[in-house]
N, C-alpha and C positions, 0 to 999 in steps of 0.2 A: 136249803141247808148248805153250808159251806162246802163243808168237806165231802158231803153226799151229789151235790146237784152242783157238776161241772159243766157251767152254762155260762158261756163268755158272750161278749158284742166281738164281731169278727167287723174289718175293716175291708175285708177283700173276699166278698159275698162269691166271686165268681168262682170261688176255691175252694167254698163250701156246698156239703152235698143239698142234692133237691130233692124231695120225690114230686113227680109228677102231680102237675096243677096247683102248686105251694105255693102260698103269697110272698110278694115282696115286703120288705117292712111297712112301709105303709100302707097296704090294703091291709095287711095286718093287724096294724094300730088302728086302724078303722074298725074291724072287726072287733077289736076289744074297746073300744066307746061302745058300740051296741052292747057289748055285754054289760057293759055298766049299767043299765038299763032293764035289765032281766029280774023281776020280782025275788032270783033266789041270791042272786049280788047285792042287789040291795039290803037285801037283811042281812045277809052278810057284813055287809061294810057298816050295816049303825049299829051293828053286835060288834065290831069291832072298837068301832067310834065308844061306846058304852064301857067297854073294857077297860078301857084308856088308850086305843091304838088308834090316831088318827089314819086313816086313808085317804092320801089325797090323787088327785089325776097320777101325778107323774109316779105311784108308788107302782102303777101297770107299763108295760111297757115293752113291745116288739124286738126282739132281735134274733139273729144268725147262731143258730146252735153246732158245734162240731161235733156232737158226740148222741148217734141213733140213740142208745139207752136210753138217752134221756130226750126226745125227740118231741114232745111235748111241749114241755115248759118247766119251770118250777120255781118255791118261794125261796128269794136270799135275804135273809134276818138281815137287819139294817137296808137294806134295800128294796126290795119287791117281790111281788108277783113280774117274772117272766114268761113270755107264751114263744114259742121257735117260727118264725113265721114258713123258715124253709122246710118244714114239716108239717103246713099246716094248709089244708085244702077248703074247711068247710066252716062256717058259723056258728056251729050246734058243736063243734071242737074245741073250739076258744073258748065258748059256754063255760063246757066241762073245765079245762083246763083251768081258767080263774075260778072256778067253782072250789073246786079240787084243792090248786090251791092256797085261795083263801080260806080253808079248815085248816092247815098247818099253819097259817099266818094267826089267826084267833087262835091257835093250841097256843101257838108261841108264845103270842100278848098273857094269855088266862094262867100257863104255869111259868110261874118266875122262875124253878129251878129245873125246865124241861133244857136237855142238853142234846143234839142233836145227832152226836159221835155215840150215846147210850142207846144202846140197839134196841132194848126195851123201849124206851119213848120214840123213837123214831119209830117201830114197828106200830105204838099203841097210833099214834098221828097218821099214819098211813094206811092203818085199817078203818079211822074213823072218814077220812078224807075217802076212801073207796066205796065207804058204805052212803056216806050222807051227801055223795056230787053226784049220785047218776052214773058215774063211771060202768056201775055191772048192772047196768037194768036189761033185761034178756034181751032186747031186741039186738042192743047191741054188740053181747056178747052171741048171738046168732051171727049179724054182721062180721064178727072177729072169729066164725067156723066152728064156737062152741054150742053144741045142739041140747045137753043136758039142759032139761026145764024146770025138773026139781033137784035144790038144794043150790041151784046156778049162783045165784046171788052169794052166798060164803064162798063158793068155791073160787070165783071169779077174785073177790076182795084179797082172800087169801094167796090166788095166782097174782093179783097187780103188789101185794105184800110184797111178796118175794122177788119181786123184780127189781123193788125198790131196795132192798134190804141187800140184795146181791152186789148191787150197784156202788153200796159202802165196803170197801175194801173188809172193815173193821166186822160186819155184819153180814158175811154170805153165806151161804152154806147151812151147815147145820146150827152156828151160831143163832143166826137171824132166826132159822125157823123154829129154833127155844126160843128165842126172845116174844115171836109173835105169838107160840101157846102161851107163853108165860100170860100173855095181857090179853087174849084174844076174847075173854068172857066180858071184862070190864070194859076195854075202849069198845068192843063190837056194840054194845048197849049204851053208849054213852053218846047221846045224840044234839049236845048244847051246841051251838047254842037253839037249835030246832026242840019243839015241844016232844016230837018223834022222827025217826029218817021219813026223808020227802019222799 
């Protein structure tokens, strides 16, 4: 998302922050060809391709992020899927991250007049993308120091919501979190292109 996910290519990496054991771009890009490769990308990408949205190699692609929030990655309409490589330790992250997303890249392709600055569709995208990448499956949210077992999974979707929602100027606060009740029954249940969440 443009105006949401301020994710640039920096030219002077040594200026950019790291966290500890973070890949360079290219172990990075490396990282994400195996992901290419992962049974839940692949459906992904011929759900895409079906759509009408070709995906080819270069629509993935490694770079230097300035900005923690967004520490990850994220999708830029006309351009890709980005994954941060200076934020990123582990192969089972990149997973996620393309995982992840590629559900905002297929929302994008599937509604013509989904607008990204509309806190309601950015919130519906964002809940579907938390619930159908694995992002809150317990263990991880264990990993991430949250111990609730039940209910974890909404709760978690709805915390990585609002992180995302926060992070749009247009969309913080109490805004975002009407926008995310507004839609929270329909996108939480709307698990296309999957038969049900993986």
């Amino acid at each position: 998302m443009e105006e949401q996910t301020p994710i640039t290519d920096k030219s002077t990496p040594s200026l950019i922050p790291r966290t500890p054991g973070s890949k360079t771009i290219e172990e990075c890009q490396s990282m994400i060809q195996k992901s290419l490769r992962t049974p839940t990308v692949r459906f992904l990408r011929e759900h895409l391709e079906k759509a009408g949205c070709g995906v080819g190699e270069n629509f993935f692609k490694a770079i230097y992020c300035d900005s923690e929030t967004q520490a990850q990655g994220g999708y830029v309409p006309g351009q890709g899927v980005r994954v941060c490589s200076n934020y990123t330790q582990l192969q089972e992250q990149v997973d996620r991250v393309v995982t992840h997303e590629l559900i905002l890249a297929f929302d994008h392709c599937r509604a013509a007049n989904l607008e990204w600055n509309n806190c309601a569709h950015l919130a519906c995208s964002e809940i579907r993308a938390g619930h159908l990448s694995g992002d809150c499956h317990y263990k991880r949210e264990l990993l991430r120091g949250y111990t609730s077992l039940r209910g974890h999974g909404q709760e978690c979707v709805r915390r990585r919501v609002m992180e995302s929602l926060n992070a749009n100027p247009n969309c913080a606060g109490v805004t975002g979190k009407d926008a995310m009740e507004a839609v929270w029954d329909v996108c939480y249940n709307d698990t296309q292109p999957f038969d049900r969440a993986p």
